[in-house]
N, C-alpha and C positions, 0 to 999 in steps of 0.2 A: 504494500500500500504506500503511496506516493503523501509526504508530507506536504500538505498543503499552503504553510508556510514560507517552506524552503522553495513551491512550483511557483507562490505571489512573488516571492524574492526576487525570483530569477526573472522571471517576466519585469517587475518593474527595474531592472538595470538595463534590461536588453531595451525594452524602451526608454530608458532616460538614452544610451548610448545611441541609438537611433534618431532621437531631437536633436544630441551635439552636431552628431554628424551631418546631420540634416542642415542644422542650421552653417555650420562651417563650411558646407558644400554651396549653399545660396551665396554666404558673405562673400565668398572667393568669388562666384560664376563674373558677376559682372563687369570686372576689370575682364578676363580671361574673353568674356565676349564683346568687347567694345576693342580689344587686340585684334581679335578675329573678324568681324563687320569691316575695321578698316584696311586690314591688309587685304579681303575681299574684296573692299570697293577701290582701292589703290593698287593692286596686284591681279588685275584681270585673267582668269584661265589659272590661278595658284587653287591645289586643292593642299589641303592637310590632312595629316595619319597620324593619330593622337598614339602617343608611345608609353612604356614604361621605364621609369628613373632605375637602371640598373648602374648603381656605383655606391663608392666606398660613401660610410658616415657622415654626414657632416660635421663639419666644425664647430658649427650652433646647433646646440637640441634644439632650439625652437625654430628650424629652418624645416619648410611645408612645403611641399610643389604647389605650383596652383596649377599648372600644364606642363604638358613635355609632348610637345609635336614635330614633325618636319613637316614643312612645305616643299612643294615641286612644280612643277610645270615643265613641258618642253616648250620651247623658244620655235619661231617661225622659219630656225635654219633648221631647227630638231635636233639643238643641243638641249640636253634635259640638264636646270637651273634646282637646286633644292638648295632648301635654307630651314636649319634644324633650331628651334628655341626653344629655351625653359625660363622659366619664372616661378620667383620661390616668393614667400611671405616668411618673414620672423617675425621677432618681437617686438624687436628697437633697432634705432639706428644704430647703437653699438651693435648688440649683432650682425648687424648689414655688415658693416664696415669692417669683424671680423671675417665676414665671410669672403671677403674680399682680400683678406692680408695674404693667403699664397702668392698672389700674382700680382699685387702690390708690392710682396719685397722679391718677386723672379724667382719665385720658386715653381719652375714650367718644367714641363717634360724638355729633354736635349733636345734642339731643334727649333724652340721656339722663342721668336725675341718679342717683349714688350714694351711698350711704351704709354704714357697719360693719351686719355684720349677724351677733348671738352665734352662729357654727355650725362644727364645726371648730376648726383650729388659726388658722385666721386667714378671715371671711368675706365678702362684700358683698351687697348685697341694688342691683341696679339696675334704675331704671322710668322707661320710655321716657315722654314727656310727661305724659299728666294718667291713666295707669294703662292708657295701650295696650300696654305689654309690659311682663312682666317677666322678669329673669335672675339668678339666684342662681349665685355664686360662691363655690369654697370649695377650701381643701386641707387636709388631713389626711395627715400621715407625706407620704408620696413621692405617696399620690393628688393627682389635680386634678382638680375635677366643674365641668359648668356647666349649669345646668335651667333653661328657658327656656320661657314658655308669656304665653298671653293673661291668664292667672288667677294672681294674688296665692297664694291660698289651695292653688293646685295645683303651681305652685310651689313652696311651703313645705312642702308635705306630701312631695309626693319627696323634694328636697334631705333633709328630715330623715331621710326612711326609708333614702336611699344613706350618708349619715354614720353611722347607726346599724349599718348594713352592715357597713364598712369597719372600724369595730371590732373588730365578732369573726370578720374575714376574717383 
């Protein structure tokens, strides 16, 4: 015989964990789709393929994805264009700004050089050897974005369109 106690218990955690969730899923959507509306309406023919964050721990516990997508398109020569972004929420701007401290003080994989880049509250701009990759890194408020693609120029163009974002989220 099942205590009926212990079945109320259980049931009311699984729904309190279902509210949090719920409600943490609503707070994030709307920056995440006000990202997405504008690289649609400014990146005509770009579809996205919503991914999963596989990598090491972060640096801040309270670092959350809010998306982990790529975009692509092929181009009208039929070179296929992808541009991979993630956006996290922490706590605080100290947070942010730890999460930011690898690539702030060059601590990059071999191969890759950094530099300040104006975007955000604090930015980087990093390019893998002689312009085989690049990644844009940026925080703003509690955001942390990081855009990464084969192209300089596609690059820049997100990063700015997600900071601009973030704004008037």
């Amino acid at each position: 015989m099942r205590n009926p106690l212990l079945t109320l218990s259980i049931a009311v955690l699984t729904l309190g964990m279902l509210v949090v969730a719920t409600h943490d899923a609503r707070a994030e959507t709307p920056l995440v789709a006000k990202v997405e509306n504008a690289i649609r309406s400014t990146q005509p023919g770009w579809r996205y393929t919503r991914g999963v964050l596989n990598a090491p721990p972060p640096l801040v516990p309270s670092q959350r994805p809010l998306v982990v997508e790529a975009w692509d398109h092929t181009s009208k020569s039929g070179t296929r264009e992808s541009v991979e972004v993630m956006i996290f929420r922490v706590n605080s701007s100290t947070d942010a700004e730890v999460s930011l401290s690898p690539v702030r003080e060059g601590k990059v994989a071999r191969g890759w050089k950094v530099e300040r880049l104006k975007i955000g509250d604090e930015g980087y701009l990093s390019t893998f050897k002689n312009g085989d990759r690049f990644e844009i890194q940026f925080r703003k408020g509690t955001i942390v974005v990081s855009v990464s693609s084969d192209s300089f120029q596609l690059v820049d163009r997100f990063a700015q369109l997600i900071a601009v974002q973030i704004d008037t989220a």
